[in-house]
N, C-alpha and C positions, 0 to 999 in steps of 0.2 A: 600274626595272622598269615595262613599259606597263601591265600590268595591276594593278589598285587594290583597297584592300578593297573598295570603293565597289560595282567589276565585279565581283567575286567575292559579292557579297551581292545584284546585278542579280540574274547569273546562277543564283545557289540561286533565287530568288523565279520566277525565270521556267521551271523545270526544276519548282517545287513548284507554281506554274499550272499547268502543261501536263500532270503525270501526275494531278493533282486531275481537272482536265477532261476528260479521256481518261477516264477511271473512269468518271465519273457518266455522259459522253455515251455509251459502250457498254452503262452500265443501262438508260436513258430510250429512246438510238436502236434496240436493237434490237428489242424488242416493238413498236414504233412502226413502226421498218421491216420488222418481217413482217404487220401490219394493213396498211399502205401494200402490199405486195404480193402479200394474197389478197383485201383488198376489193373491193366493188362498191360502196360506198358511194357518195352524192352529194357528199359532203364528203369523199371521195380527193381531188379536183381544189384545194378550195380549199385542201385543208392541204397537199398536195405546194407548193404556188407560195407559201406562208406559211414552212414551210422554207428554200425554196432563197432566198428573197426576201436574206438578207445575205450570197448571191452578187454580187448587183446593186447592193444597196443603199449609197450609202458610209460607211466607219463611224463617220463624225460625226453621220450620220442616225441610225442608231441607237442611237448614247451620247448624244446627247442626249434622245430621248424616254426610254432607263433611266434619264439623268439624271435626270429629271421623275417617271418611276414607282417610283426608288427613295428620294427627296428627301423632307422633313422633310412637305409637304402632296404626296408621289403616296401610292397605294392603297398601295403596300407601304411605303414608309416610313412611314406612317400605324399599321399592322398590325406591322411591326418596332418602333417605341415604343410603342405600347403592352405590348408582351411586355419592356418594359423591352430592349431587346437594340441601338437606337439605328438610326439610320439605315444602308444599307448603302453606300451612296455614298464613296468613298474609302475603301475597306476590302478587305482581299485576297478576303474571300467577295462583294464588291459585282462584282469582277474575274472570279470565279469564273461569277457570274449571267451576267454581260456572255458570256465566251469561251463558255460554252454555247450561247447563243441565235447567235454569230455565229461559231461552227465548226459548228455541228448539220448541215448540209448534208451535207459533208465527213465525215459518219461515214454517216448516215443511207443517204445515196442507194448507196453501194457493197454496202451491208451487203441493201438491199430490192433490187438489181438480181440480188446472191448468190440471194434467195430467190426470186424469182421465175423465174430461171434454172433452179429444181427443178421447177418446175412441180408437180403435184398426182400424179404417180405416186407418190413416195414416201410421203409420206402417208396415201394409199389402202394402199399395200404394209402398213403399219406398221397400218393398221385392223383389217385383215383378219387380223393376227396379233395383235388384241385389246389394242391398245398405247391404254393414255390419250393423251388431247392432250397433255398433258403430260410424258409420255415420249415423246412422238413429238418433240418441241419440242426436247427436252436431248440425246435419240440418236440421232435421224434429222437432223432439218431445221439444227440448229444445227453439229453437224456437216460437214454438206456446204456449210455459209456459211462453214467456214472462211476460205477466200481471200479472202472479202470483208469482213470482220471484219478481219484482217489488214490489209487494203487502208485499211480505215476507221479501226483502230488508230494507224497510221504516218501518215496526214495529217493526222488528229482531234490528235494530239500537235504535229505542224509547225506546221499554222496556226497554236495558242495560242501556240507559242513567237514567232513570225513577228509576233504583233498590233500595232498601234500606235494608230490613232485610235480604239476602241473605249475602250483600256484606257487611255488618256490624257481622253477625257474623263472616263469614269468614276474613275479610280481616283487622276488626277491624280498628283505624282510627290514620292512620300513613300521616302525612304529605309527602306529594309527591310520597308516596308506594300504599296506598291504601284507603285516603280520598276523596271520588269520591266529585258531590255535594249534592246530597241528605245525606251523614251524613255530610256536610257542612254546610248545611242548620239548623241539628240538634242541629250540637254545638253552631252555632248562637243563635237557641233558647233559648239551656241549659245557655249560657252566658246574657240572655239578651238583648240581640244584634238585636233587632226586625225589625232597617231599614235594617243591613247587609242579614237579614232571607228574608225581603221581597224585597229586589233586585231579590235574587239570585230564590223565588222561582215566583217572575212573570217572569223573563226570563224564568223561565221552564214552567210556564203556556202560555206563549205567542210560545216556540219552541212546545210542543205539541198538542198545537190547529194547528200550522200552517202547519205541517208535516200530523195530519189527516185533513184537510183542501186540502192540495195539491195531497193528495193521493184520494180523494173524486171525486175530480174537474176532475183529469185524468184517474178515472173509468167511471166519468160522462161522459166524451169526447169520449171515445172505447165506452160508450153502443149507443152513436148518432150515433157514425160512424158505427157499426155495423149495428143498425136500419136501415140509409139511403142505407149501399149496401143491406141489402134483402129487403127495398123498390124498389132499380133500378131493381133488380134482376127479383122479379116478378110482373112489372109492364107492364101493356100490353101493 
């Protein structure tokens, strides 16, 4: 059998990354990204390029400095021992910190392009019928971000499953703690192990063709359906 406890215990760790990070990032990105989409702010600019920044970045750049900020002397490992709770560095919540800070883009940005695409009529609409911010947020505007929320869901989940230099510096390759399967895949190779590598990574070639695949198909589907109501709409 190619496949092993070993990848079957990757695979849970990296499916319990990925829907951990999806969660938290659709709590933290989407208030973030509807500030990022109705402010004026002077500090829009620099937090928009502070996000997208582990577009660019590579992810050794950035596991190394959470190395150093979640490490026995950074600020939060510092603040983690004291709470008695230990450092967070090879630890699947130390994984969790990481895939946040280097998927946030990839939720963030689809979800404030969603809201910005409403522009301020509805809003106003939903005033004017005496609506809190607050209902106008959960009925109105959240609402019409569906597609993009959606859109932010399905990759916010890909990339964490997809990671490797992040969660290898950070989380190094701890059987059941913190060996996702991309450095499963690795060991496979470093060992020679060329059919266990090519299981494990055409399963990953065949789950992210089909995820952007299905996310394609049901962008495809909204722009027909859109098209055909503003055909009914202004058809004489």
């Amino acid at each position: 059998m190619l496949i092993s406890e070993s990848d079957l215990s990757a695979i849970w760790l990296t499916l319990r990354l990925a829907t951990t990070v999806t969660l938290l990032l659709l709590l933290i990105g989407t208030p973030l990204a509807l500030w990022l989409a109705n402010t004026r702010s002077r500090l829009k600019g620099p937090l928009s390029a502070l996000i997208t920044l582990p577009l660019v970045l590579p992810p050794t750049v950035l596991g190394f400095y959470l190395l150093l900020f979640m490490g026995p002397n950074g600020p939060l490992g510092q603040l983690t021992t004291s709470l008695g709770l230990g450092t967070l560095a090879f630890t699947f919540w130390g994984l969790v910190i990481a895939s946040l800070l280097y998927s946030l883009p990839f939720v963030v940005q689809p979800i404030q392009n969603a809201f910005a695409a409403q522009g301020t009529h509805p809003a106003e609409v939903a005033a004017t019928l005496r609506a809190s911010p607050w209902n106008t947020f959960w009925h109105v505007r959240l609402p019409l971000a569906k597609p993009g929320i959606v859109t932010a869901t399905v990759l916010g989940f890909a990339h964490t499953v997809g990671e490797f230099g992040v969660v290898l510096m950070i989380g190094g390759n701890i059987p059941g703690e913190t060996r996702v399967v991309s450095v499963q895949i690795y060991d496979h190779v470093e060992a020679l192990e060329y059919a266990q590598a090519h299981w494990l990574s055409a399963a990953m070639v065949i789950f992210s063709f089909s995820v952007l695949l299905a996310l394609y198909l049901v962008q495809q589907r909204r722009q027909t359906s859109a098209q055909a109501v503003v055909g009914l709409r202004y058809e004489p």
